[in-house]
C-alpha positions in Angstrom: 83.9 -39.3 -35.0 82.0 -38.8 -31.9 81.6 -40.2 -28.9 78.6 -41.0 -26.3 79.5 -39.3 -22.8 76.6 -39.6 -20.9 77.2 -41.7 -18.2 73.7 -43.4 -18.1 73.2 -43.6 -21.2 72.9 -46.8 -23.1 75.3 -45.7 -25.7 77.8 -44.4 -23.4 81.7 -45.1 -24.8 80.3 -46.0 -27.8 81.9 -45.0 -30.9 80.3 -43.1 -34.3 82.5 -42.5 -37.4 81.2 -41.1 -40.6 83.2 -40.3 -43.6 82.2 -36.5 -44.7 83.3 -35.7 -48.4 82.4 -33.0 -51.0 81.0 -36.3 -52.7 78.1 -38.0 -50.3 77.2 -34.4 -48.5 76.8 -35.9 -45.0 76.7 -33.5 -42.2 77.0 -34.7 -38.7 74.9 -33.7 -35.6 76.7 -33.4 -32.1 74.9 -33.6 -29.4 75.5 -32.1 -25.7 77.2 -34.6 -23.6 78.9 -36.3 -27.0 82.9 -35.7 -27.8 84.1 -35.3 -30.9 87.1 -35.4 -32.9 88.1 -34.9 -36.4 91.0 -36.4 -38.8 91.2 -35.3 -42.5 92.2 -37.9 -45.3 93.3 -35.3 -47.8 94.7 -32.3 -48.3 92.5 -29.7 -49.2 89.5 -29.7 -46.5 87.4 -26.8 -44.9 85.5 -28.0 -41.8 82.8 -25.6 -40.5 81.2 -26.5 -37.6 78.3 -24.3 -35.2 77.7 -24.5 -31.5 74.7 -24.3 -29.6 76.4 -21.4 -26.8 79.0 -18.8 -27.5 82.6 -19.8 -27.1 84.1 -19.7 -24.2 87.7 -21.4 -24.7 88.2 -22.0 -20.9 85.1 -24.1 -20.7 87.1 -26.3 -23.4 88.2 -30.2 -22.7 89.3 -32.8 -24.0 91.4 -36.4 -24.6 94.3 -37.5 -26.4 93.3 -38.9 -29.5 95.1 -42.2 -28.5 93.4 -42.4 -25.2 93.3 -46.1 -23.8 89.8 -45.4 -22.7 88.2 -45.2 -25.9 90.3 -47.4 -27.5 89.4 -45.3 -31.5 90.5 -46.9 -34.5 91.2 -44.1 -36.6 91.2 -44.9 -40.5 95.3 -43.8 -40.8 98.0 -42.9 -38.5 97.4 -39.3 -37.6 100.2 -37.4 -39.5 100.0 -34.1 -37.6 98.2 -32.9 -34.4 98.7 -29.3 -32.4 100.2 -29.7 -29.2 97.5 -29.0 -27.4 95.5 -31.7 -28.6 98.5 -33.6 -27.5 98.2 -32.1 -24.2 95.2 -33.6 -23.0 95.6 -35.5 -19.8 94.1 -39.2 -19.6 90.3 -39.0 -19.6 88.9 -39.6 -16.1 85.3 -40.6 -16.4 84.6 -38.8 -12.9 85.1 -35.6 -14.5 81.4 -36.5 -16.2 79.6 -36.1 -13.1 
């Protein structure tokens, strides 16, 4: 899933899902100014992913995956997320400029 932050763009809030599986070989492209978010539907999954900078964790941000902004419908209930995914404050679209 990700998700168009660019303020003026056309696209902006809008949502993309894809299903990625072992079967249909989809990769998805991320670009800068886009959120994403991930939720797996089975049990055994690897996700690689690369980035265009070196990381830098403190440069890191984010949104609960339940945020009322975006409003995702996410295939299932999520079953188990880290706490700081669930640490995200509300996103505040001024943050964006």
């Amino acid at each position: 899933m990700i998700i168009d932050l660019r303020p003026n763009s056309p696209t902006y809030r809008r949502v993309l899902a894809t299903e990625l599986t072992d079967k249909n070989h989809r990769m998805i492209y991320i670009p800068r100014g886009f959120a994403h978010g991930f939720m797996t539907l089975s049990d055994d999954v690897e996700a690689l992913y690369m980035v265009s900078t070196p990381y830098n964790g403190t440069l890191e941000r984010g949104f609960r995956y339940d945020d009322a902004f975006f409003k995702i419908d996410w295939p299932l209930p999520p079953a188990v997320i880290s706490g700081k995914d669930l640490a995200w404050p509300p996103f505040d679209p001024a943050t964006l400029a």
